[in-house]
C-alpha positions as semicolon CSV with decimal commas, in nm:
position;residue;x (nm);y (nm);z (nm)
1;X;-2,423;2,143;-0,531
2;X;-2,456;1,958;-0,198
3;X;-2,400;1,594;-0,403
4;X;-2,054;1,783;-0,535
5;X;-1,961;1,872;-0,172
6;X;-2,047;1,497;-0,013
7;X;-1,832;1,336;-0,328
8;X;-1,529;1,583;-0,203
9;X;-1,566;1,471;0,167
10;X;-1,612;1,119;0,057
11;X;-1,292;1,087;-0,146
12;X;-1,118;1,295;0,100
13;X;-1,225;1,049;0,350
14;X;-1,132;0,777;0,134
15;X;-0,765;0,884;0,107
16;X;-0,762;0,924;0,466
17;X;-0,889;0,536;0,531
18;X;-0,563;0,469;0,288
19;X;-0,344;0,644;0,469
20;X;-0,463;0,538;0,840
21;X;-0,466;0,143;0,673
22;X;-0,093;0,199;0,537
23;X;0,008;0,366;0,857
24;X;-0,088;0,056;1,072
25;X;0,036;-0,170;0,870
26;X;0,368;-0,032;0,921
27;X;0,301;-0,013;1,303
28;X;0,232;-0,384;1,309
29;X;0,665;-0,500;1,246
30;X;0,743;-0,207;1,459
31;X;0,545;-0,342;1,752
32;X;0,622;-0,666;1,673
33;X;0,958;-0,543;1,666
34;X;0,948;-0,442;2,085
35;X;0,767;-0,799;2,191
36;X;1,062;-1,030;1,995
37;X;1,411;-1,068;1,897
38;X;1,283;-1,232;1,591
39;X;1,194;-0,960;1,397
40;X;1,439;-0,683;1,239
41;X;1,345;-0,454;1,046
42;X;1,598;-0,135;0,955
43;X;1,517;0,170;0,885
44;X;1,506;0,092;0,494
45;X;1,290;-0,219;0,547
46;X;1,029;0,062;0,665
47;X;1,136;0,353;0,452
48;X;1,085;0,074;0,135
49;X;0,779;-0,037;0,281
50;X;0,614;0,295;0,386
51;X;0,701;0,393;-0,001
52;X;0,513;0,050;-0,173
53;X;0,201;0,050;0,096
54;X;0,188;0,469;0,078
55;X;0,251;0,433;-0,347
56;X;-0,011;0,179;-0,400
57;X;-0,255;0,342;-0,163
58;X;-0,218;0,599;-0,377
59;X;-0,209;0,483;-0,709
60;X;-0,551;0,332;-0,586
61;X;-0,691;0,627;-0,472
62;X;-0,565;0,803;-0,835
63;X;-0,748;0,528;-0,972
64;X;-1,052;0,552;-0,817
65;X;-1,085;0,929;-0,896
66;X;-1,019;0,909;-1,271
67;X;-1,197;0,616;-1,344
68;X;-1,611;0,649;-1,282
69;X;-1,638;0,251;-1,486
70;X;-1,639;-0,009;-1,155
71;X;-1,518;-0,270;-1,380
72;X;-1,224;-0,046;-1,504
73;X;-1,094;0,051;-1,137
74;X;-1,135;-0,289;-1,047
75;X;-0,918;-0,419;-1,298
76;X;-0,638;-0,137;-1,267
77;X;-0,645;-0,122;-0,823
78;X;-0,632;-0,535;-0,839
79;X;-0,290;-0,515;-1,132
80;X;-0,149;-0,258;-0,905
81;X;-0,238;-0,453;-0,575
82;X;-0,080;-0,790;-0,753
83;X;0,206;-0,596;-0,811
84;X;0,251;-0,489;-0,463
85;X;0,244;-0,868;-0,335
86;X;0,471;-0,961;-0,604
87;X;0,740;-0,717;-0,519
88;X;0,659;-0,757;-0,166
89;X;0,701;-1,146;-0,150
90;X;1,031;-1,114;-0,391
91;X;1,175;-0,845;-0,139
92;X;1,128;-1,068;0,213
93;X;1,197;-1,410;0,077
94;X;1,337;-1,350;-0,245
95;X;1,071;-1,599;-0,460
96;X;1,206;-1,522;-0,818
97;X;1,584;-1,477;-0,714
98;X;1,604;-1,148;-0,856
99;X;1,905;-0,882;-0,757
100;X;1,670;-0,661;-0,620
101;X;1,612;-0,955;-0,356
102;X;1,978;-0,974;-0,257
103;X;2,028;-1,317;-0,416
């Protein structure tokens, strides 16, 4: 029973770490944000952001609960994390000239 109640705190504690990581990542244009002129971001830049850091944090964290294999949730969190960069990369610069990227 007491191994069933440090695996709850530990996941809980996981999905916390996710959270706090996606939280400061969005922190880091907003400061950057008060320091230059270089830098704007609108609200949807963040709201879009918040949604793919937040939605891959937890797809991860989904992930990493349903899957006990290491091999299996490495496989699934690193398609999901290539994802992220992929859509992240075509949103700012626009790398496969998609519509989504405004080109």
């Amino acid at each position: 029973m007491r191994s069933e109640l440090n695996l709850g705190t530990h996941k809980n504690l996981r999905l916390l770490i996710i959270i706090a990581l996606a939280t400061i990542l969005l922190m880091v244009p907003l400061i950057a944000m008060c320091l230059t002129t270089e830098i704007e971001w609108t609200t949807l830049d963040f709201l879009v952001a918040a949604f793919l850091l937040f939605g891959t944090g937890l797809i991860c964290e989904a992930v990493m609960r349903k899957y006990r294999n290491a091999r299996q949730r490495l496989i699934i969190c690193a398609a999901v994390l290539i994802i992220l960069f992929l859509l992240w990369a075509e949103l700012a610069v626009g790398i496969f000239g998609s519509p989504i990227a405004g080109s």
